[in-house]
C-alpha positions as CSV (number, residue, x, y, z in Angstrom):
1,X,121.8,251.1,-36.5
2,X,125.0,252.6,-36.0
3,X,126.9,253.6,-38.8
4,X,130.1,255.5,-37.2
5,X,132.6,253.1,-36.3
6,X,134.0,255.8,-34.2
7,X,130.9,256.0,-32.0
8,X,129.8,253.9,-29.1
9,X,127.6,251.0,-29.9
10,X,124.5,251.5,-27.4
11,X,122.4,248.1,-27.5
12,X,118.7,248.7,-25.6
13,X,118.4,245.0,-24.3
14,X,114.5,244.3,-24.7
15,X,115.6,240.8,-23.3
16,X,112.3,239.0,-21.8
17,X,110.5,242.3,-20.8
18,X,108.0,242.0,-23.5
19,X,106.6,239.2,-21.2
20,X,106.2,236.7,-24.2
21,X,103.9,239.1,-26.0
22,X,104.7,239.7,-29.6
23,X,102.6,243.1,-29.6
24,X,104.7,244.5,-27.2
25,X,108.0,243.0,-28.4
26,X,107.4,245.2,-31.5
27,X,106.4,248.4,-29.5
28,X,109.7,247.9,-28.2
29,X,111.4,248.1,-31.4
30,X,109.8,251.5,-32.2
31,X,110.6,253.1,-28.4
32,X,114.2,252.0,-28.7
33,X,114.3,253.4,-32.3
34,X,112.6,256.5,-30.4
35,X,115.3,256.8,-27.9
36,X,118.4,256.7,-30.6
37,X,119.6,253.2,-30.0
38,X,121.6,251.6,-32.3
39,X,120.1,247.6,-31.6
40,X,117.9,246.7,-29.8
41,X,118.1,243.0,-28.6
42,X,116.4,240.2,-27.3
43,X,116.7,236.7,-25.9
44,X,115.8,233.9,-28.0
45,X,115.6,230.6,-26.3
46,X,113.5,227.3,-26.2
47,X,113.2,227.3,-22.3
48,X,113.4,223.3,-22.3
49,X,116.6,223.5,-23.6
50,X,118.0,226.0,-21.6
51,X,116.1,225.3,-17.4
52,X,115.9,221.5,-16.0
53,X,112.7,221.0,-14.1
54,X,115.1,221.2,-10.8
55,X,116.4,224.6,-11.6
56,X,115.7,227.1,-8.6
57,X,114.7,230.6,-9.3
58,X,117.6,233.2,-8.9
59,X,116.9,235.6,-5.4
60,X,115.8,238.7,-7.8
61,X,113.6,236.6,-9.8
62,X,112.0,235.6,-6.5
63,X,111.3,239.3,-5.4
64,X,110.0,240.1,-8.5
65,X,107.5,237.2,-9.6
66,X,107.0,235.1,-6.3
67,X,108.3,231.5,-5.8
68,X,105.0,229.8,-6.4
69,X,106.2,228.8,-10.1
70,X,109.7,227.2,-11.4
71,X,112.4,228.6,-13.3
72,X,111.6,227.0,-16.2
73,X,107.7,227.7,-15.7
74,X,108.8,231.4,-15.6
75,X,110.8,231.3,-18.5
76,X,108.5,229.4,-20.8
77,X,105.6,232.2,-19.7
78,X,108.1,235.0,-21.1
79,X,109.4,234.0,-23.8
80,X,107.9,234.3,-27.6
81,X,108.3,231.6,-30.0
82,X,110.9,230.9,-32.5
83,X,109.0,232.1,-35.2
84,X,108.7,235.5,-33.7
85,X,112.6,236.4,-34.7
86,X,112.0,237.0,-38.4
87,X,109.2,239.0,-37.9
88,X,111.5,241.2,-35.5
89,X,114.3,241.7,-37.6
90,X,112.3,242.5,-40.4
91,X,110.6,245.3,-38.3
92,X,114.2,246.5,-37.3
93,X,115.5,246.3,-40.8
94,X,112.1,248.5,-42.1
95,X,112.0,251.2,-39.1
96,X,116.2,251.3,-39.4
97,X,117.0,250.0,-36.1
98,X,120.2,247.2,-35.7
99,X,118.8,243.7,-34.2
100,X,120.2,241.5,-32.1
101,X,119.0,238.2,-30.1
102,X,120.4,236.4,-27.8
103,X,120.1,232.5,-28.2
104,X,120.4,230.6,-24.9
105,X,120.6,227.1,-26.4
106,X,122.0,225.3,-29.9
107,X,118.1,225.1,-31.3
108,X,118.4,228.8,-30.7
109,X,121.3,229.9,-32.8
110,X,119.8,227.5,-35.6
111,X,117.0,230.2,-35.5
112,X,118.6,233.2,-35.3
113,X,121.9,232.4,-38.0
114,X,120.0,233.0,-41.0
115,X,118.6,236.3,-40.0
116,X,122.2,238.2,-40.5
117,X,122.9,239.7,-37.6
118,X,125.7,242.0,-36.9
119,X,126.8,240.8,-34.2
120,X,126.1,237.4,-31.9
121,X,125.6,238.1,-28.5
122,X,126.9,235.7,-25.6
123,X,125.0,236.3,-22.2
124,X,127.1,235.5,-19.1
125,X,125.7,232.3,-17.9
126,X,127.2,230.4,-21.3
127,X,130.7,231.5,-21.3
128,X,131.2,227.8,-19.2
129,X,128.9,226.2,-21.9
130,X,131.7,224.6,-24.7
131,X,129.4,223.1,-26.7
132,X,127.8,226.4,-27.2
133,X,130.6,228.7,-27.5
134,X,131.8,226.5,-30.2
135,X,128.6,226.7,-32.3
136,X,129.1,230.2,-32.1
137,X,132.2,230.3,-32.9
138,X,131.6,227.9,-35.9
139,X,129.3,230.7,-37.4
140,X,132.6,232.8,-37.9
141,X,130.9,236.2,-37.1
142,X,131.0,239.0,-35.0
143,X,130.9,238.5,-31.4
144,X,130.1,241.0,-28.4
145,X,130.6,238.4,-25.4
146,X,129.2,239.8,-21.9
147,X,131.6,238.4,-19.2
148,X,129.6,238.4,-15.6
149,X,130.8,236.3,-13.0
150,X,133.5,235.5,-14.9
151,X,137.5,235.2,-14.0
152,X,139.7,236.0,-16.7
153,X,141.1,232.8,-17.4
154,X,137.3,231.6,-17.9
155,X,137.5,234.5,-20.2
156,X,140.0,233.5,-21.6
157,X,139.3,229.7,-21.9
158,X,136.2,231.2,-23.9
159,X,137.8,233.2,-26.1
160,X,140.2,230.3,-26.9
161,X,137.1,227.7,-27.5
162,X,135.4,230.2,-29.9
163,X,139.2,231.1,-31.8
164,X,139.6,227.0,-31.9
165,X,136.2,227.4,-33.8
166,X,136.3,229.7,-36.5
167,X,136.1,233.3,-34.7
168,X,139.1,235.0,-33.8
169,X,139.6,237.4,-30.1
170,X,140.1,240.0,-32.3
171,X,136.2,239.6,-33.7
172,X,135.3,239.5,-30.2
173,X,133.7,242.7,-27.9
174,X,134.2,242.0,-24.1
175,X,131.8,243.6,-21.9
176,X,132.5,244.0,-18.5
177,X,129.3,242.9,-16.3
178,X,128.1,242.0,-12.9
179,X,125.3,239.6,-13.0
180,X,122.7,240.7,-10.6
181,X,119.3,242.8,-11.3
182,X,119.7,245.8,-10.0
183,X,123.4,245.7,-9.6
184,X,124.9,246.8,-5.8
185,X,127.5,249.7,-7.2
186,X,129.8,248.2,-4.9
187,X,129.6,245.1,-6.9
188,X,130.2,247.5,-10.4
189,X,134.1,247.2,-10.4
190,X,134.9,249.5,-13.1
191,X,138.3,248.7,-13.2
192,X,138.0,245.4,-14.1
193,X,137.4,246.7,-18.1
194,X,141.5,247.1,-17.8
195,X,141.8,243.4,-17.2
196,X,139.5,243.2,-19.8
197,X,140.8,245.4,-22.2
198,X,144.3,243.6,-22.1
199,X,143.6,240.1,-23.7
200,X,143.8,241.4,-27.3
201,X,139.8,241.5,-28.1
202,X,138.5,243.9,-30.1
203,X,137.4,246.2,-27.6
204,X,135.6,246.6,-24.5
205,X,132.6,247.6,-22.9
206,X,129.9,247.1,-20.5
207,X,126.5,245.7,-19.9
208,X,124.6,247.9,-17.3
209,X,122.7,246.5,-14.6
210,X,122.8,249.4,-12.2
211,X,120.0,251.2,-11.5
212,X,119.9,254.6,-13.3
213,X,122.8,256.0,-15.7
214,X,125.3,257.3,-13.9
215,X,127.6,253.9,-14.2
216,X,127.0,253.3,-18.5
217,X,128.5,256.7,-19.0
218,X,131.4,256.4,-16.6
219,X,132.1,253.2,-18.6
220,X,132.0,255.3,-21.3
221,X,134.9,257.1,-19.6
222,X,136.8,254.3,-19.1
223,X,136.6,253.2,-22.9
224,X,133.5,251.6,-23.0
225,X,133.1,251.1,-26.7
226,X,129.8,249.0,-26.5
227,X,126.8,250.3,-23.8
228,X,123.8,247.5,-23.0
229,X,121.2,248.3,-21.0
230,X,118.0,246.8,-20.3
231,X,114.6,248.7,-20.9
232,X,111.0,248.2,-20.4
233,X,107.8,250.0,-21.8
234,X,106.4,250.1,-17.6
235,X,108.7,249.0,-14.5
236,X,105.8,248.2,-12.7
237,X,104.7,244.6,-15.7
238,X,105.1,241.3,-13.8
239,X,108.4,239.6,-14.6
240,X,111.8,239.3,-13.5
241,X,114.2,241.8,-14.9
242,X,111.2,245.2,-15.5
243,X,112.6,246.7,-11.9
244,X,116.2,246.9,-13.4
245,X,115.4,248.3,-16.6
246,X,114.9,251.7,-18.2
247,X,111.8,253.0,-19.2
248,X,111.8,254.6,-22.7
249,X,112.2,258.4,-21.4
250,X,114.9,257.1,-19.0
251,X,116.5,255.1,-22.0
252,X,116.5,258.0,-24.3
253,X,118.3,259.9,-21.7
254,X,120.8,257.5,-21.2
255,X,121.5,257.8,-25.1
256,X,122.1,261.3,-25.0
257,X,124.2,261.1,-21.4
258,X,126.7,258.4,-23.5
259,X,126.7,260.8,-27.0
260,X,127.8,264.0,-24.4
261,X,130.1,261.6,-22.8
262,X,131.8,260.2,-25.9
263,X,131.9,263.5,-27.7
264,X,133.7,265.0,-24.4
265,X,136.3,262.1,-24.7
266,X,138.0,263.6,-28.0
267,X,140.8,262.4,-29.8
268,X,143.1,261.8,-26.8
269,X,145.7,264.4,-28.1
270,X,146.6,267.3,-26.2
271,X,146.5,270.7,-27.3
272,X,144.6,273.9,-27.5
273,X,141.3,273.7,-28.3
274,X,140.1,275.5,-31.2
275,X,137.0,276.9,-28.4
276,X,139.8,277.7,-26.0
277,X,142.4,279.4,-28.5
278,X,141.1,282.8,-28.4
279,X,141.5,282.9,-24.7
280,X,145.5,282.2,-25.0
281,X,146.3,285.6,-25.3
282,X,144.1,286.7,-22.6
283,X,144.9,284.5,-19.8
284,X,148.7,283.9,-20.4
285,X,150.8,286.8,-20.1
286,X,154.0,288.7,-21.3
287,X,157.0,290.2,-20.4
288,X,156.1,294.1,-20.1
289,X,158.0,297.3,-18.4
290,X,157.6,297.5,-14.6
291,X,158.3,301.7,-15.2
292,X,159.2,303.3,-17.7
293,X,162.5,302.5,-20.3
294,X,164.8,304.6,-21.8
295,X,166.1,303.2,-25.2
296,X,169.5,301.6,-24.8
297,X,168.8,301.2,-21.1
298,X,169.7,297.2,-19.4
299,X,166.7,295.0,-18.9
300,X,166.9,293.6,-15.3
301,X,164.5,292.0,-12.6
302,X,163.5,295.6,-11.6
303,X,162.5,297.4,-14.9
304,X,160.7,294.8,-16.4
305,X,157.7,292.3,-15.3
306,X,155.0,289.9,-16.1
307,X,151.6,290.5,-17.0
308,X,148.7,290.0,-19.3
309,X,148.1,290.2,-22.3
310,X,149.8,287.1,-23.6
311,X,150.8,288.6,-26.7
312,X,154.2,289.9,-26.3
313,X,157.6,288.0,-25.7
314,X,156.4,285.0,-23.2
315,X,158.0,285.0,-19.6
316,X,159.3,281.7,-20.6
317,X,161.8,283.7,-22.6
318,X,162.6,285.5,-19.4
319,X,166.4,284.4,-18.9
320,X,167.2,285.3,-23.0
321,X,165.5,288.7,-22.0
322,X,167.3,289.9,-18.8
323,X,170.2,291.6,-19.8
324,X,170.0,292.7,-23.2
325,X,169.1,296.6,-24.4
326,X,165.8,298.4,-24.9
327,X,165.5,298.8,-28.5
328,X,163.4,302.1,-27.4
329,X,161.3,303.8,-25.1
330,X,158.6,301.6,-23.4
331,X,155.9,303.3,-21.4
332,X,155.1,301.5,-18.1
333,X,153.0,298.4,-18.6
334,X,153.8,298.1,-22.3
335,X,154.6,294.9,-23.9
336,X,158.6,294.6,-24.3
337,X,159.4,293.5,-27.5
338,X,163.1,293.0,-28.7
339,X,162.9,294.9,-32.4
């Protein structure tokens, strides 16, 4: 799990994709382990609670199982039972591995609150739900709150329901999100992690529904200081979100595309690099003789010039130079010095 507070927090959302089958739920733990992850999470939910009998299937989840069941019939297929969470965390905690679930209904976060996770997760589709943002804000934890389809003052509205509650904005991770599987990059709005990024949480980052990489790390860029991405042992298993999701090789690369990234970003302060310092003396130049100097002789525009090396009296100095005596001979070309 991660252990550097300075580093970006990369959650492999497992979600549903282990298709309700606890076998493969745990093969997930150990491929996201694999692939350098710092969580791995998944969705707990009792799909009763959370999909009336009238709910219509979303337009991906359509394409990707068929409309011959429900939403709710879909759901109930894929997920694994409540019981199932212990047994998950403890393989996390034994393999060394951070878990997270996300609980979709009250009955949910009953389940997962004596666990000890680090964090609670909030999935988009609840940040309207008050009754459940302030039973999650009554568990006065950690929060990483993903924020698709969401204006900022629904943002906000949540943030002030969970504060009201017990938990704080400033115990709160904002991730920027679109909700759709895969995600048009069109729709990705990068920019809206500023917006984010002002309401005084704890930081901000982003939950990936792209296809590929290329997006997580330029959130990473912007400041990103959470990535979540979902991943799947085989994009070709039935079920609704396995087309938008990473396989392990792909999630393993996306890992080391965000430490590159984040170790690129430095400390924000500018100055010479300790790779780069050697190279000051060869690329800047110095004030040298254009021809040769006669000690005593005026230094003017004509006799002297500028040229590498960069270790002599810099041409920044040029003015305080002009006009002042040789202090000896100088061959042409060498560096001027003024003692």
């Amino acid at each position: 799990m991660q252990t550097d507070k300075n580093s970006v927090i990369i959650i492999a959302e497992a979600g549903v994709n282990h298709n309700g089958n606890l076998d493969m739920a745990r093969r997930m733990v150990l491929e996201a382990k694999a692939a350098g992850a710092d969580y791995v999470k998944f969705q707990t939910a009792v799909p009763e609670l959370v999909i009336s009998v009238f709910a219509p299937k979303a337009e991906y989840q359509k394409e990707t199982t068929g409309n011959a069941e429900s939403q709710l019939d879909m759901c109930r297929a894929i997920h694994l039972p409540l019981s199932d969470y212990a047994e998950l965390k403890a393989l996390c905690d034994e393999v060394g591995i951070g878990f997270m679930s996300t609980p979709f209904d009250l009955v949910s976060i009953d389940c997962l609150a004596p666990l000890g996770m680090d964090y609670w997760k909030i999935p988009s589709g609840e940040i309207t739900n008050l009754p459940y943002l302030r039973k999650i804000g009554a568990q006065g934890g950690r929060v990483i709150m993903s924020t698709g389809m969401a204006t900022v003052p629904e943002v906000e509205a949540a943030l002030d329901v969970l504060a009201s509650a017990g938990t704080p904005r400033t115990s709160v991770i904002l991730l920027h999100c679109t909700t759709q599987y895969p995600a048009p990059l069109e729709s990705v709005n990068l920019r809206a992690m500023d917006a984010l990024a002002a309401l005084g949480c704890a930081g901000v980052g982003y939950s990936d529904h792209t296809v590929g990489t290329d997006v997580a790390v330029a959130a990473v860029g912007r400041g990103a200081c959470v990535i979540e991405k979902h991943f799947t042992l085989d994009k070709t298993l039935p079920g609704p979100d396995h087309r938008a999701s990473l396989e392990p090789a792909e999630l393993k690369e996306l890992v080391d595309a965000v430490r590159r990234a984040e170790t690129a970003l430095g400390d924000g302060c500018k100055q010479a690099a300790e790779a780069e310092r050697p190279n000051i003396a060869i690329a800047r130049k110095s004030i040298v003789a254009a021809q040769p100097i006669s000690a005593g002789e005026m230094l003017t525009e004509e006799n002297i010039t500028v040229k590498r090396p960069g270790s002599g009296i810099s041409p920044m100095l040029w003015d305080s130079v002009i006009g002042t005596r040789a202090v000896r001979d100088f061959e042409y070309d060498e560096l001027i010095s003024l003692q």
